[in-house]
C-alpha positions as CSV (number, residue, x, y, z in Angstrom):
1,X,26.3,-21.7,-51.2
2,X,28.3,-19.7,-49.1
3,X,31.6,-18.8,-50.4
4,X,33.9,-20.1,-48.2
5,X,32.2,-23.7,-49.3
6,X,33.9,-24.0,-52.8
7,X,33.4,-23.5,-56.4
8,X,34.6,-27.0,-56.9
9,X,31.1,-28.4,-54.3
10,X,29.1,-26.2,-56.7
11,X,30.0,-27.6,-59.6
12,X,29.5,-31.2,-58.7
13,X,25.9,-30.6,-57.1
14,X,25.1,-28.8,-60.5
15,X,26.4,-31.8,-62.2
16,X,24.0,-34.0,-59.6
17,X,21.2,-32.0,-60.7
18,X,21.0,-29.5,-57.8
19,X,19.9,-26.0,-58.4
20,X,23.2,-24.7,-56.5
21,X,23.4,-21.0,-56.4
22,X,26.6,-19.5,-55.3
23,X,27.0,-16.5,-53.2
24,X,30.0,-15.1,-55.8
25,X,27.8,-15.2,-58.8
26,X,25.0,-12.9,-56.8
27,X,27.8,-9.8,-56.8
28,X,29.7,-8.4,-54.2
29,X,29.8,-10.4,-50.5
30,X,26.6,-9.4,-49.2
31,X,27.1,-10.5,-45.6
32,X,25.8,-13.0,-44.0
33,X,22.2,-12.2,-42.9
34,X,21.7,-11.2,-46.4
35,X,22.8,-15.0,-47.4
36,X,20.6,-16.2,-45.1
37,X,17.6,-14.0,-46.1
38,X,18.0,-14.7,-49.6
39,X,18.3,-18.5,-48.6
40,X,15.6,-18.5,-46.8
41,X,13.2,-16.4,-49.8
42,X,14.3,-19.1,-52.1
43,X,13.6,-22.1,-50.0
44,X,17.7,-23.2,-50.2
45,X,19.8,-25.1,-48.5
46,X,22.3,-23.1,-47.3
47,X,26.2,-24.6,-47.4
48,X,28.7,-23.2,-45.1
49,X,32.4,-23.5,-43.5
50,X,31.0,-20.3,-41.7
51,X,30.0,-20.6,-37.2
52,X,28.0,-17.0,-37.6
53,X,24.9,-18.5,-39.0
54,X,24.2,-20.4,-36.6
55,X,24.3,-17.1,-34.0
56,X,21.8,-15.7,-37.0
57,X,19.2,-18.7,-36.7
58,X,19.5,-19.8,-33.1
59,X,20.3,-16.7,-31.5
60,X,18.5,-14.1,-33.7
61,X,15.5,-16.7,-34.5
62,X,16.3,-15.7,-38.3
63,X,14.5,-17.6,-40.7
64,X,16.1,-20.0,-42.9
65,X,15.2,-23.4,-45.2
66,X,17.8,-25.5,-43.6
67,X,21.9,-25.0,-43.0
68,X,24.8,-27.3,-43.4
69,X,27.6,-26.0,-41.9
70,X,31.0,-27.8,-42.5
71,X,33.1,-25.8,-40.2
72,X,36.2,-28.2,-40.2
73,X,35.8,-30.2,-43.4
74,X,38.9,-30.0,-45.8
75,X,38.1,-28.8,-49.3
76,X,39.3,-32.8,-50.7
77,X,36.2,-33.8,-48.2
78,X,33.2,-31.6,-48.8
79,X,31.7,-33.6,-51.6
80,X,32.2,-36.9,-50.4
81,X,30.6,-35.2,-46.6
82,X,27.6,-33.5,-48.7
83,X,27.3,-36.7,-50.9
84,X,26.5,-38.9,-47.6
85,X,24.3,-35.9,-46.2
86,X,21.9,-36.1,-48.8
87,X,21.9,-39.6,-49.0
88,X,21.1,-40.0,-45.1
89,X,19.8,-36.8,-44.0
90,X,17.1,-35.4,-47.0
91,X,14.5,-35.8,-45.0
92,X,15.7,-33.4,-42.1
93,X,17.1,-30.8,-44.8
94,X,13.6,-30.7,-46.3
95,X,12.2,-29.9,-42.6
96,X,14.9,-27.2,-42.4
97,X,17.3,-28.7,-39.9
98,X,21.0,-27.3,-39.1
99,X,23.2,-29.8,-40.0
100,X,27.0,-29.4,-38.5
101,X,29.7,-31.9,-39.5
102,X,33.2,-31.1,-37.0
103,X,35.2,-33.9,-35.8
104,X,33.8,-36.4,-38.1
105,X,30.1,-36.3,-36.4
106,X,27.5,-35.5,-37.9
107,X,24.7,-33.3,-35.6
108,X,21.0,-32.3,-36.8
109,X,19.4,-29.8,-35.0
110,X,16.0,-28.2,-35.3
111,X,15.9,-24.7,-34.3
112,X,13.3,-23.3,-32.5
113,X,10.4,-22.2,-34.6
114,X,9.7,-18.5,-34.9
C-alpha cells in the first residue's frame, strides 16, 4: 500500500487476512516506480490515492500485478470502497487490472501487455 492510502486500510485488510504491506514500514519513501517495482516482484496489489502510477503502467508500459487507485475517496470510505472491490472485482485484480474509483464509478482497465 501506498502511503497516501492509510494505516487505518492496512490494518483492516490484515485483520481480513490480507498480506498488506505498507510502503512506511519498507523505510524511507522510495518513490513511486520503486513501489511499483517492488509491487510488481511480489505479485501485490498495489493501493493508491496517487494519479502517477497510472503515467508509470500505461505510459511507461511498467510492469505491475494490478493497481487500485482511489484518487478521490475520503479516508471514512476506503474500507467500505476496497471491501466492495474485492467482493465484485477479484477476478480482474488477479488478471492485474487498474482499478480507479473517482466520482463514485468504478472503472477496470487492462493495460496493454508488455
Amino acid at each position: 500500500m501506498d502511503r497516501c492510502a492509510g494505516r487505518r486500510l492496512a490494518e483492516w485488510l490484515r485483520n481480513g487476512g490480507h498480506d498488506a504491506l505498507e510502503a512506511q514500514t519498507i523505510g524511507p519513501d522510495p518513490g513511486d516506480q520503486a513501489l511499483l517495482e517492488l509491487a510488481a516482484s511480489e505479485n501485490r496489489v498495489l493501493i493508491t490515492i496517487d494519479k502517477d502510477f497510472g503515467e508509470l503502467i500505461y505510459l511507461h508500459r511498467m510492469p505491475h500485478a494490478g493497481l487500485i487507485r482511489l484518487p478521490d475517496v475520503r479516508m471514512a470510505r476506503r474500507i467500505e470502497i476496497i471491501a466492495e472491490i474485492i467482493d465484485h472485482y477479484s477476478r480482474e485484480l488477479e488478471e492485474h487490472a487498474v482499478i480507479t474509483v473517482h466520482g463514485g464509478h468504478v472503472r477496470v482497465s487492462r493495460p496493454p501487455t508488455n
